[in-house]
C-alpha positions in Angstrom: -36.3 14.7 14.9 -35.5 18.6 15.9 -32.6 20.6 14.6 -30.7 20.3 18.2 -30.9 16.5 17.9 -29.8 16.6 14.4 -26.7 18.3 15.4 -25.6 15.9 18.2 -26.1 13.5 16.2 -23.9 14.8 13.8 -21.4 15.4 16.1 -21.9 12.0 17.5 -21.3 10.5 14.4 -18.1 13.3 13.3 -16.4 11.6 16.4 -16.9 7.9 15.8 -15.1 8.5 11.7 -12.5 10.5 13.5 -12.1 7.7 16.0 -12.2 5.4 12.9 -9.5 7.2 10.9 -6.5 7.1 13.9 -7.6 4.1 14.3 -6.9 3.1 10.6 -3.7 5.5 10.7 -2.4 3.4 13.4 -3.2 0.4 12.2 -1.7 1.1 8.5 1.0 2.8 9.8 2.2 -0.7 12.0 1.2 -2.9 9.1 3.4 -0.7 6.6 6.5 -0.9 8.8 6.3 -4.8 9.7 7.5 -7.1 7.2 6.8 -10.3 6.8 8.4 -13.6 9.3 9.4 -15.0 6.0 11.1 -11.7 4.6 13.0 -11.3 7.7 14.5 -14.9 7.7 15.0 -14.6 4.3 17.3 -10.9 4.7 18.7 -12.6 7.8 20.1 -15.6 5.9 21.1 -13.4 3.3 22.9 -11.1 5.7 24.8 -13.8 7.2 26.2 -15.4 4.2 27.3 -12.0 3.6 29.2 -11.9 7.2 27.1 -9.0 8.3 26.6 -10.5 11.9 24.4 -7.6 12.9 22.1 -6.9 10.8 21.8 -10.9 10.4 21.2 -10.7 14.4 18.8 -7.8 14.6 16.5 -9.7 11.3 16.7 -13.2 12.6 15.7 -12.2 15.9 12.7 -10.5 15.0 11.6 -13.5 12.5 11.7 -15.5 15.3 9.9 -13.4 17.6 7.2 -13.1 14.2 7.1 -16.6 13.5 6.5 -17.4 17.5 3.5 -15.3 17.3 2.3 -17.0 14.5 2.9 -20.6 15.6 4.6 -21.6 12.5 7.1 -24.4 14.3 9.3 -24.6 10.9 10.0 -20.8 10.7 10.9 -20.6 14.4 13.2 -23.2 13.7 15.4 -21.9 11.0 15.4 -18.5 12.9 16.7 -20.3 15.9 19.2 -22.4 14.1 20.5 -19.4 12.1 20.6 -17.5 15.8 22.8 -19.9 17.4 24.8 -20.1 14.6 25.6 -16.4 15.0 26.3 -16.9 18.6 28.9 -19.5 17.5 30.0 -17.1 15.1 31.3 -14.6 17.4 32.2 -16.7 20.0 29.4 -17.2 22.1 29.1 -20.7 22.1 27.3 -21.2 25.4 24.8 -18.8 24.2 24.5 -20.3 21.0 23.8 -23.7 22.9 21.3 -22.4 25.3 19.6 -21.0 22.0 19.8 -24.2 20.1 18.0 -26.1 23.1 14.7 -23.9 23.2 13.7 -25.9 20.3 13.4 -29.6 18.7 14.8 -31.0 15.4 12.8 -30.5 12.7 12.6 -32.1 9.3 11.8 -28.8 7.5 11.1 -28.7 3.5 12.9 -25.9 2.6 16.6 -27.3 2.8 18.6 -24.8 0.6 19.3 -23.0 3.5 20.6 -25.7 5.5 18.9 -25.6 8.9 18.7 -28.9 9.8 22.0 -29.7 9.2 23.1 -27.3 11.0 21.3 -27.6 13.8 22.4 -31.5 13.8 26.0 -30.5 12.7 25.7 -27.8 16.2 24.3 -29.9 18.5 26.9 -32.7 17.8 29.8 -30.1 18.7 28.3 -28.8 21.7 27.5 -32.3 23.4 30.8 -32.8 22.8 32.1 -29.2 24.0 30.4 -28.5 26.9 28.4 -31.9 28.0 31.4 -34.3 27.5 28.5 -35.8 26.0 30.4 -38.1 23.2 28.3 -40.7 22.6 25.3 -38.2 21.8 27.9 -36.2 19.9 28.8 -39.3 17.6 24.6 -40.0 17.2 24.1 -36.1 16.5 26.8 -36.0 13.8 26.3 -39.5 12.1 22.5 -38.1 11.6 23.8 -35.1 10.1 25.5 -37.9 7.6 23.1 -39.6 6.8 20.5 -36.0 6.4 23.2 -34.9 4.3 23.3 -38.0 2.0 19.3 -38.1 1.6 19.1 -34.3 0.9 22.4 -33.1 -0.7 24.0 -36.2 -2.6 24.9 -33.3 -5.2 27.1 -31.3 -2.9 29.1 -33.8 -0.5 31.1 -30.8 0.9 28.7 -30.6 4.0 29.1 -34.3 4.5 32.7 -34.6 4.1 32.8 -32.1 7.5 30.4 -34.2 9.2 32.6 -37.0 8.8 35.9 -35.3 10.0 33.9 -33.9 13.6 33.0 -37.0 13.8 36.5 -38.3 13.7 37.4 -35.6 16.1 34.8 -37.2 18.3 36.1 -40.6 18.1 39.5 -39.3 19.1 37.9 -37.5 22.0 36.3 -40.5 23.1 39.5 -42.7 23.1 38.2 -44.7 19.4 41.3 -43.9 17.8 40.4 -47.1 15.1 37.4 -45.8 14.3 38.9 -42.3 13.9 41.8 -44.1 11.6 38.4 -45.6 9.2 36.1 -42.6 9.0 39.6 -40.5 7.9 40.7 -43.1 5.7 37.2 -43.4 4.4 37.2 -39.6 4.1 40.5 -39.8 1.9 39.1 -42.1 -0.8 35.9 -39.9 -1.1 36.1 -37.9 -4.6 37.9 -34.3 -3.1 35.1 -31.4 -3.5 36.1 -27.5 -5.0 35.1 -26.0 -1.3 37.4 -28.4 0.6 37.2 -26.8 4.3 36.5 -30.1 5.5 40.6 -30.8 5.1 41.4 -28.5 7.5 39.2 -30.8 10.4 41.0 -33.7 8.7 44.6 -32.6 8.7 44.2 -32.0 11.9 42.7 -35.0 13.5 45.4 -36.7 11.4 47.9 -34.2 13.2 46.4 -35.4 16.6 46.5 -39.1 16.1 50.4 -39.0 14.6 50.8 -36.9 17.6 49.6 -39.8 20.3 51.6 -42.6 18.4 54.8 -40.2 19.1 55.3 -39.3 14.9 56.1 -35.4 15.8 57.3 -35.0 11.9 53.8 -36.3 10.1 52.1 -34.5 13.0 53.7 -31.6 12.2 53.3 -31.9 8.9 49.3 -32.5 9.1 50.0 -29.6 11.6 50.8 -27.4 9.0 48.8 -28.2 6.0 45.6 -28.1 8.6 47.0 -24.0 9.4 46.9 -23.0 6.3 43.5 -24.5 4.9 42.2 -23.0 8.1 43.3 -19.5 7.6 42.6 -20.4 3.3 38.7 -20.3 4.6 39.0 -18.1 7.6 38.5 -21.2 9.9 39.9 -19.5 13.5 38.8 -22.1 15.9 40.9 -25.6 14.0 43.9 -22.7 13.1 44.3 -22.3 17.0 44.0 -25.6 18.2 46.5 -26.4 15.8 49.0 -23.9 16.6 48.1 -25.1 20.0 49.1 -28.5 19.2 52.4 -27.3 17.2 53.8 -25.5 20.3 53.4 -28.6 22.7 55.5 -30.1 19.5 57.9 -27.7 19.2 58.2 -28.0 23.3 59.0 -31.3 23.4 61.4 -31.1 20.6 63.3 -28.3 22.4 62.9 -26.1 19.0 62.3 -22.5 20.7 62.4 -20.4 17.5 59.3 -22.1 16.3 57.6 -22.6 19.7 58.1 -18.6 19.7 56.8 -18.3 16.5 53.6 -20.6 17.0 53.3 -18.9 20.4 53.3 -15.6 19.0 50.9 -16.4 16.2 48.1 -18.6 18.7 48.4 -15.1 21.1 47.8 -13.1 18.4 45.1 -15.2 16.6 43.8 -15.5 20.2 43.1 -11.9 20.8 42.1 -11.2 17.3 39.0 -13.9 18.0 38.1 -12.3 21.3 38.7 -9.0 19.5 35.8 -9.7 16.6 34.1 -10.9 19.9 33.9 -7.9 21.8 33.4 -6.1 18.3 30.4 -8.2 17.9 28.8 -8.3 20.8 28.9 -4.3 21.7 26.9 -4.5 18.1 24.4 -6.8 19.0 23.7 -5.2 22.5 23.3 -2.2 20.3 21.2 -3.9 17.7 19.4 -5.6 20.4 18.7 -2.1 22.3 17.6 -0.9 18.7 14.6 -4.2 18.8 13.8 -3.5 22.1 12.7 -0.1 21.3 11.1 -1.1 18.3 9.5 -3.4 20.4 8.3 -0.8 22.8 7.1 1.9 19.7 5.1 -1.9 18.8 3.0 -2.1 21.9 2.9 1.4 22.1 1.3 1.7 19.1 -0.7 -1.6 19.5 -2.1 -0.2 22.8 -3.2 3.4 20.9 -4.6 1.3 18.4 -6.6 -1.0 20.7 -7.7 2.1 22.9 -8.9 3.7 19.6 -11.0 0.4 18.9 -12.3 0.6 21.9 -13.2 4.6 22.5 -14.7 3.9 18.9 -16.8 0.9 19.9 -18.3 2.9 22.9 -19.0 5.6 20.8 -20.3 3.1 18.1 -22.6 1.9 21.3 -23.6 5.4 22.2 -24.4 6.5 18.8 -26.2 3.1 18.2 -28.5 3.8 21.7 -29.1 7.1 20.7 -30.5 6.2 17.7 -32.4 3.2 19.2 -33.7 5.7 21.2 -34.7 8.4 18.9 -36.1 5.8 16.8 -38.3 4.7 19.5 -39.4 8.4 20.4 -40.3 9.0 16.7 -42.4 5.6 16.5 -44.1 6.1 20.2 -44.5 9.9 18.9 -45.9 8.8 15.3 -47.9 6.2 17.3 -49.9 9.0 19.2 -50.5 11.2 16.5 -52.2 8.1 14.9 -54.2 7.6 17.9 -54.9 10.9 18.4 -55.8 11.4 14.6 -58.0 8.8 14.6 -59.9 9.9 17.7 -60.0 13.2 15.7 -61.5 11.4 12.5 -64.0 9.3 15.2 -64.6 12.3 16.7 -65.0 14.3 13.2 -67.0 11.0 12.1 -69.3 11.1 15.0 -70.2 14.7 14.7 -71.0 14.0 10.9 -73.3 11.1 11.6 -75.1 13.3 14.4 -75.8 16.2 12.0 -77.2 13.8 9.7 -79.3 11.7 11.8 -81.0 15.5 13.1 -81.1 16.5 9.7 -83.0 13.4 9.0 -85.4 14.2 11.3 -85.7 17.6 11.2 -86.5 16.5 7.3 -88.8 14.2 8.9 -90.2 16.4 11.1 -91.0 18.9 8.1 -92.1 16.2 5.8 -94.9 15.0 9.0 -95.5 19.2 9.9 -96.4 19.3 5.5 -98.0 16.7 5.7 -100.6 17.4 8.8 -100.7 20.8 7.2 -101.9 19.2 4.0 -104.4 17.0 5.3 -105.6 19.9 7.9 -106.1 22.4 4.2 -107.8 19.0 2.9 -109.9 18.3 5.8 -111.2 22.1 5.6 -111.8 21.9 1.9 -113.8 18.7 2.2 -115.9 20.6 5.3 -116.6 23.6 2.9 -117.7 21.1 0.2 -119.8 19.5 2.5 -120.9 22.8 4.0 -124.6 24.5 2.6 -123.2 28.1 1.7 -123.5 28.5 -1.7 -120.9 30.1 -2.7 -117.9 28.3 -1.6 -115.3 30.7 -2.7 -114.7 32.3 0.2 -114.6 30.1 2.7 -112.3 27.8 0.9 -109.9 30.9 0.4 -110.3 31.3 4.0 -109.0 28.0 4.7 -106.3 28.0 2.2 -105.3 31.3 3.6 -104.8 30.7 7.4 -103.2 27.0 6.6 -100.9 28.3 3.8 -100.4 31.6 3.8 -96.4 31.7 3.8 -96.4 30.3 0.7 -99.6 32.3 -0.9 -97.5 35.5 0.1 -94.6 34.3 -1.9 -96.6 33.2 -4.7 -98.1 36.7 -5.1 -94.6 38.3 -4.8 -92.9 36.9 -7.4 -96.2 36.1 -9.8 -98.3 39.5 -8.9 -99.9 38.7 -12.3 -101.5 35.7 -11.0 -106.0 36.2 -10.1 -107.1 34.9 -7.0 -108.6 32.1 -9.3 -105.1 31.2 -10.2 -103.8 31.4 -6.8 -106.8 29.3 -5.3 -106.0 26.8 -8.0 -102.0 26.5 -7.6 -102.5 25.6 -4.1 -105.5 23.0 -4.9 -102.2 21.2 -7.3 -99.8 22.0 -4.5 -102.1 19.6 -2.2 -102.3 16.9 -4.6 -106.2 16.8 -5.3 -107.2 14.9 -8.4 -108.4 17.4 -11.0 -112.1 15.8 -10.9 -112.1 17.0 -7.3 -110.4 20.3 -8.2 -113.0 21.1 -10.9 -116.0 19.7 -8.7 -114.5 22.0 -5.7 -114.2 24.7 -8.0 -117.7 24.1 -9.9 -116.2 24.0 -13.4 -116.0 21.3 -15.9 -113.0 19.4 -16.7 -112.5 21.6 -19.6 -112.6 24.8 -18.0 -109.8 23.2 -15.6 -107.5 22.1 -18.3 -108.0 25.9 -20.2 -107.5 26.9 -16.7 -103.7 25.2 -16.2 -102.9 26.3 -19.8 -103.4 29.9 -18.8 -101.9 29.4 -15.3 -98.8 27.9 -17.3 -98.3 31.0 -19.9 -98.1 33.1 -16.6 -95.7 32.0 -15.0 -93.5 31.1 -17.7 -93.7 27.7 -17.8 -91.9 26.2 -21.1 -92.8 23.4 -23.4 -92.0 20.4 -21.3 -92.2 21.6 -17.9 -94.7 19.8 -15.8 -96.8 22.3 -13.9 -96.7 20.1 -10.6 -93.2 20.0 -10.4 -92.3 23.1 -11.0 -95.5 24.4 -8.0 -93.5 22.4 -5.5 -90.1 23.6 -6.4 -91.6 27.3 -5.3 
């Protein structure tokens, strides 16, 4: 790979860990602010057992939002419940119903906050409240009895309001006997340290003395139903009690305390829709606060999913440019192989060429020494055949003209050497048998072998060296 490619590629890859780190920057930056569905329910439970409606609202409503996205059914409803309840809280009852609708009853394990109950204990008031509904308002509440009984027999407190609503909802519904039972079964029940439940009581009581024409025990139930309610803070039986006192003090003519009860439903009256307004300017606010939480969420969700995606196609580019460059380098290796080995064929070729005309150029020289050999023998064996008598000279001549390279070089580099030496050299050079070389050269055997031993101390020969050889090294 060249330098240039080396640095795009660098740069390539530079871009895809920058891509990589927003990306991570986003993401850990959403993760680290978002808490947990569970941790939200759990701070908005908390919050509203505290009375802080809005920071219960603006925690519940996003654990609901997290649990929908999650699809945990038992989450969503305890959020829900715990929503509605905050609507009934500050007055938004219709709300609270609508809310308390988008979802079914549930059964759900974790019952020390209640939600079931609730929801069963809500659901019984509002059938009655805005559906007129009191037959499903009895059902509703005589469940939230019998839940209460199965899952909190250690703290009756719950039940023992169950049982007075449901009295209430008797009344409503024109079973004044019934209502008489559940109150008188209500009385004999062992009396609880959080007795809120009195205030519902005393006042169905008040209600029921108050249809059989008894204006002094109604007041009196009345009364003791007023100040339970404002004991816990309980606005909604406080004013339908005062309500109820000032039809009494009407129709007994007693204006001081018809003035008095007036004066104190008016003023309880605008102190409800006073937290109301209070508490509903503060939710819009909280809820303007989620929405644009909301908005920074998808914001941030669509940088993050725009980063994953500039990073996947640069991933892809980087990923094609090196499939690419990969495949260069291998085509590019691939023809410097080929072309190598043509080189080495090539180089191979040539080699085996030069050897085969060595070969027969070595050939060629062994057949050209070896016609010249038999042409020097063929003219030896005519002189020794011939009738001259002195054989000498001819047989130089012939040893001359056929060989006379190599009698020049003998007689340059051995100048010491007689032309008896020289004539006998190239009789050995030819190969002739010494009987032929001694009857050629008309001496005995003897004389040959005294001949070689002198021909040996000139030239140099040492002890070992076989005369032969060392003539056709020359």
């Amino acid at each position: 790979m060249t330098r240039k490619k080396l640095i795009v590629a660098s740069a390539v890859v530079a871009a895809a860990l920058c891509a990589g780190v927003t990306a991570w920057h986003y993401c850990s930056g959403e993760a680290g602010q978002k808490q947990s569905a569970q941790a939200l329910l759990a701070k908005g439970m908390a919050d509203f057992n505290c009375n802080d409606v809005v920071k219960a609202f603006g925690s519940l409503q996003q654990a609901a939002a997290a649990f929908k996205h999650e699809g945990d059914s038992d989450g969503l409803f305890e959020a829900t419940v715990y929503m509605a309840m905050l609507y009934d809280q500050i007055g938004q009852r219709d709300q609270a119903y609508r809310t308390l609708k988008t979802v079914e009853f549930r059964d759900v394990p974790n019952y020390k906050d209640y939600s079931s109950q609730y929801y069963l204990r809500l659901m019984g008031f509002y059938k009655s409240l805005f559906d007129r509904d009191y037959t499903s308002a009895e059902r509703f509440t005589r469940r939230a009895i019998e839940f209460s009984k199965e899952k909190y027999p250690a703290d009756a407190a719950y039940m023992y309001m169950d049982m007075a609503n449901l009295a209430e909802f008797y009344i409503m519904s024109g079973k004044t006997d019934s209502a008489r039972l559940m109150l008188d079964s209500l009385k004999r029940m062992e009396p609880v340290r959080r007795d809120i439940y009195l205030s519902e009581a005393y006042y169905c009581r008040g209600r029921l003395f108050m249809a059989e024409g008894k204006a002094d025990s109604a007041r009196r139930y009345l009364e003791a139903s007023i100040g339970v309610s404002r004991r816990y803070g309980s606005f909604d039986n406080e004013l339908m009690a005062l309500k109820l006192m000032t039809k009494i003090d009407s129709t007994a003519d007693d204006l001081g305390s018809y003035i008095a009860h007036q004066r104190a439903y008016d003023s309880l009256r605008e102190k409800i829709r006073g937290n109301e307004i209070h508490y509903r300017v503060a939710m819009l606010r909280e809820e303007h606060k989620i929405d644009m939480l909301k908005q920074e969420s998808a914001k941030s969700r669509t940088i993050f999913l725009l980063t994953l995606s500039v990073l996947a196609l640069v991933a892809l580019i980087l990923a094609a440019a090196f499939i690419y460059t990969l495949k260069r380098l291998k085509t590019r290796q691939e023809m410097a192989r080929l072309e190598k080995q043509r080189a080495d064929e090539a180089a191979m070729r040539e080699r085996l060429e030069n050897e085969l005309l060595q070969l027969k150029m070595e050939q060629q020289g062994r057949m050209l020494d070896h016609t010249q050999k038999e042409n020097i023998v063929m003219g030896i064996k005519l002189v020794e055949q011939g009738g001259d008598a002195n054989k000498m000279r001819p047989l130089d001549r012939v040893l001359k003209e056929t060989d006379k390279d190599f009698i020049r070089k003998l007689e340059t580099l051995y100048p010491q050497l007689s032309r008896n030496d020289i004539r006998l050299i190239c009789l050995i050079r030819l190969g002739m048998p010494s009987g032929e070389i001694s009857k050629l050269l008309n001496i005995t055997m003897d004389s040959l072998h005294k001949s070689r031993y002198r021909l040996r101390k000139k030239m140099g020969l040492e002890a070992g060296q076989i005369l032969e050889t060392f003539i056709d090294t020359i």
